[in-house]
C-alpha positions as CSV (number, residue, x, y, z in Angstrom):
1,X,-12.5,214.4,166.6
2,X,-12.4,217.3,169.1
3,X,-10.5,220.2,167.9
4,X,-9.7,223.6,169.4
5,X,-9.1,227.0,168.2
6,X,-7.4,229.7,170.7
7,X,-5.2,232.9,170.3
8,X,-5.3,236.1,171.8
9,X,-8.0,238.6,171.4
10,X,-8.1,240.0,168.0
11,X,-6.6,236.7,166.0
12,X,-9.5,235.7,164.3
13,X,-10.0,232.0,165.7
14,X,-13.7,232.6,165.2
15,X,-14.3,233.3,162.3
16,X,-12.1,230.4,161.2
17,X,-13.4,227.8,163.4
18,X,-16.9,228.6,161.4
19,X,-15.0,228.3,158.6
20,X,-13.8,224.7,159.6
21,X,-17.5,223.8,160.8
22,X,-18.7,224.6,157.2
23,X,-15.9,222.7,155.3
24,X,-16.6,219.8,157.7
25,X,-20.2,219.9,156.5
26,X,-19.2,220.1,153.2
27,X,-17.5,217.0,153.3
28,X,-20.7,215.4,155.2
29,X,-18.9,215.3,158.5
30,X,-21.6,215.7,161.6
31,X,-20.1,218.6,163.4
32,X,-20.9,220.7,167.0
33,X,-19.8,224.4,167.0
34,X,-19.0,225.3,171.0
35,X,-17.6,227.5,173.1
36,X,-15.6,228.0,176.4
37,X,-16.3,229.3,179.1
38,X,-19.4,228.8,177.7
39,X,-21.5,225.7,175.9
40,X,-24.2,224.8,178.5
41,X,-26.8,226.5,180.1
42,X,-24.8,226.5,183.5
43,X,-21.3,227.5,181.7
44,X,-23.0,230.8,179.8
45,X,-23.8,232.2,183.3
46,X,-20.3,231.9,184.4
47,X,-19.2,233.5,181.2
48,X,-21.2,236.3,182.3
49,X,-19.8,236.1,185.8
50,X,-16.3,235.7,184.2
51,X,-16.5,238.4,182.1
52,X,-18.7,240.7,183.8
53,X,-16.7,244.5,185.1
54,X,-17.0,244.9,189.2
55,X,-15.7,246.7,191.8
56,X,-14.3,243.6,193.9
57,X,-10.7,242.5,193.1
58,X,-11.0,238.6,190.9
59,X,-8.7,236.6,192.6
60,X,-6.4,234.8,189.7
61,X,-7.8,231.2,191.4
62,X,-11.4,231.8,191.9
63,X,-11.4,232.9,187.8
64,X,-9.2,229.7,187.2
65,X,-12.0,227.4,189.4
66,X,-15.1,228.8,187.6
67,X,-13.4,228.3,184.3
68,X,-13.1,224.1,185.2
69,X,-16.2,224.6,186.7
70,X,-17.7,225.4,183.4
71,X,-15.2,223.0,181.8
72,X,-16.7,220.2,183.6
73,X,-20.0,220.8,183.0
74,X,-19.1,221.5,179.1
75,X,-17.3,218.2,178.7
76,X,-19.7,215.9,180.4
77,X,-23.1,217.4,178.8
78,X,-22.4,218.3,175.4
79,X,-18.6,217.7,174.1
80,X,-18.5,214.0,175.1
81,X,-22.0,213.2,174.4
82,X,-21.7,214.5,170.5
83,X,-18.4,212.5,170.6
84,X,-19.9,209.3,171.0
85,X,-22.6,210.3,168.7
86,X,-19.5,210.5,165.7
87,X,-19.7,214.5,165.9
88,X,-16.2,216.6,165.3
89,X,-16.7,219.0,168.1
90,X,-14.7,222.3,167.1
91,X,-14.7,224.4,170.5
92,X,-13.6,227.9,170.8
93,X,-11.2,228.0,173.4
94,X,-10.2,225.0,176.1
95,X,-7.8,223.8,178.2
96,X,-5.1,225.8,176.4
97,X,-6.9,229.1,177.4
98,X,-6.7,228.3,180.9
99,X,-2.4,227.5,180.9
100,X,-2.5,231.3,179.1
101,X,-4.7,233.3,180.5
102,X,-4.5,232.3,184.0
103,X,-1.0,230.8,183.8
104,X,0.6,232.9,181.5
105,X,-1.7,235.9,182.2
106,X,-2.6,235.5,185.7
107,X,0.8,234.2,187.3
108,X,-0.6,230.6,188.5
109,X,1.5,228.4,189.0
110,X,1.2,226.0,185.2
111,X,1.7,223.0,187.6
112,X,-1.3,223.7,189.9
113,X,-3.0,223.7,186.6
114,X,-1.9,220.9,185.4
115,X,-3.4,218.8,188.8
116,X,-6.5,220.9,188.5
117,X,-6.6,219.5,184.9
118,X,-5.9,216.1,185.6
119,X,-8.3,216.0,188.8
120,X,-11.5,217.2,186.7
121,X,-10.8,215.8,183.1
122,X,-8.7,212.8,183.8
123,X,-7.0,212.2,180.3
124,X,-9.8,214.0,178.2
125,X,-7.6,216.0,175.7
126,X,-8.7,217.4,172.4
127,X,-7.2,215.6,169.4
128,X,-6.2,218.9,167.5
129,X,-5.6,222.7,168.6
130,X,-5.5,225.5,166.5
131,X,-3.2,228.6,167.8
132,X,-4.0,231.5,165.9
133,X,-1.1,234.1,166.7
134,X,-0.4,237.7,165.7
135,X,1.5,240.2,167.6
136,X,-0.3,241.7,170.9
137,X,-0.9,245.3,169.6
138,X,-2.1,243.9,165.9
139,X,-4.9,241.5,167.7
140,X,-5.6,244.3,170.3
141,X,-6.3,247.0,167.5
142,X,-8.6,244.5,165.9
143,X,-10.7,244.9,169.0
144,X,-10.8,248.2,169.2
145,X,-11.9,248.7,165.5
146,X,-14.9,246.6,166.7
147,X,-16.5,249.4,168.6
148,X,-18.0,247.3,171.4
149,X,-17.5,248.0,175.0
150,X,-14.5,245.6,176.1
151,X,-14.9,242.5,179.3
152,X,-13.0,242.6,181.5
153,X,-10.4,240.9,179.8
154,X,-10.1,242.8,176.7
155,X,-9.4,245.9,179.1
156,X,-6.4,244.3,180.9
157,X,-3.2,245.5,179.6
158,X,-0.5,245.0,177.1
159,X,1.8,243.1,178.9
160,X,-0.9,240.6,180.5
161,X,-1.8,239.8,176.8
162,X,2.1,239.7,175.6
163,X,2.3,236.8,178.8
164,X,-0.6,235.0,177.4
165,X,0.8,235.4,173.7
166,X,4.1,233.1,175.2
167,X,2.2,231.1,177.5
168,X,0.8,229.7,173.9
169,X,3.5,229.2,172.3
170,X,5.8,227.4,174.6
171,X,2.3,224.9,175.0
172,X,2.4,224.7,171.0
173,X,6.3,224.1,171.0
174,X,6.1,221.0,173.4
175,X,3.3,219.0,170.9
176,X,4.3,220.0,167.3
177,X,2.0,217.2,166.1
178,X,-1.2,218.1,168.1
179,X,-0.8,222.1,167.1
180,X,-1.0,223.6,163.9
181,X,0.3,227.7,164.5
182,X,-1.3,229.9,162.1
183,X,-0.2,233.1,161.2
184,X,-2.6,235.8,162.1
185,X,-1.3,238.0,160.3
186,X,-1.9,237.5,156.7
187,X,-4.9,237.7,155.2
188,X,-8.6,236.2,155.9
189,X,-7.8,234.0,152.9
190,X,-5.0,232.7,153.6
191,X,-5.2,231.9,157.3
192,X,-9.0,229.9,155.5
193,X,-7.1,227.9,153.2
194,X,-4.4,226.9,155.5
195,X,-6.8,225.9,157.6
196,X,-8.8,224.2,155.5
197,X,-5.8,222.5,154.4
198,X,-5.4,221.0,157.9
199,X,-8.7,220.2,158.0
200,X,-8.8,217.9,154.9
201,X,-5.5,216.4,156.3
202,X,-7.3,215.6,159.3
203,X,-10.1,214.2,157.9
204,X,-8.1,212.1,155.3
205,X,-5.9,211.0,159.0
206,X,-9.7,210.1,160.7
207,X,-10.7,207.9,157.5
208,X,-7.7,206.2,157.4
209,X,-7.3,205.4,161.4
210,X,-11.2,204.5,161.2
211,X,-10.3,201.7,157.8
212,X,-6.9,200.3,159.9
């Protein structure tokens, strides 16, 4: 199975999705921890790129092209590969991130995304997402108790993150089934257990679908 984990800054999706990897390996499921942009050699440098402060304006569809230019590369190399090979693949961040950050975010258009989508990945779709979701100021004082200098993104403002925060969930209100929404806001156990609740669900769902 291929499952994603996205949110906003500050949710936590990380820390959970190891979470996930390690109860996956606990039950002797072969599992690929990735990330987006990111995965391949080719995708890290356009996270740099992507993420990188400069003096230049981005333009909202030259960030929204590198990110499926990454995407592309991340599929076809190493998500789809460890898929055949029976891997679960749990990815930080994918398609989802770009209908937020750039549609929600950004302003562009969720249709032109949608082609985009469809034009590069065909009807590649992960089988399970997980939207981590908190309000925008509790996510965004997580970051700043971290006490790293913040990308590019991170420094964008409250309202671009409040967009993105909606942009999720109207994507996780159309598929109920394919999105489990976790609250964000309780604590680190918790959030684990519900999502290792999930998990177990899923993987009882995978054995059963694989025995039919």
């Amino acid at each position: 199975m291929f499952i994603t984990f996205e949110g906003i800054e500050g949710v936590g999706k990380t820390t959970q999705l190891k979470s996930a990897a390690e109860r996956l390996t606990l039950a002797g499921i072969p599992n690929l921890v990735t990330r987006e942009p990111g995965g391949t050699e080719m995708g890290e440098e356009i996270r740099d790129i992507l993420l990188a402060h400069r003096n230049e304006p981005v333009i909202p569809m030259t960030e929204l092209l590198l990110m499926f230019a990454a995407r592309v590369q991340h599929v076809a190399t190493v998500i789809q590969p460890a898929l055949t090979k029976g891997y679960w693949v749990l990815c930080d961040r994918f398609v989802d991130a770009s209908y937020a950050y750039q549609g929600g975010g950004r302003g562009i258009s969720m249709k032109d995304i949608g082609i985009l989508e469809q034009l590069t990945l065909g009807d590649f779709r992960s089988d399970h997402v997980f939207l981590f979701d908190a309000p925008v100021m509790v996510g965004l004082n997580r970051v700043k108790g971290r006490g790293i200098a913040h990308d590019r993104f991170e420094q964008e403002k409250t309202e671009f993150f409040e967009r993105i925060r909606n942009a999720y969930l109207m994507r996780a209100k159309k598929e109920v089934n394919r999105y489990s929404l976790i609250d964000a806001t309780k604590s680190m156990t918790e959030i684990q257990n519900s999502v290792s609740n999930i998990i177990q669900h899923l993987i009882e769902q995978y054995e059963h679908q694989k025995l039919a």
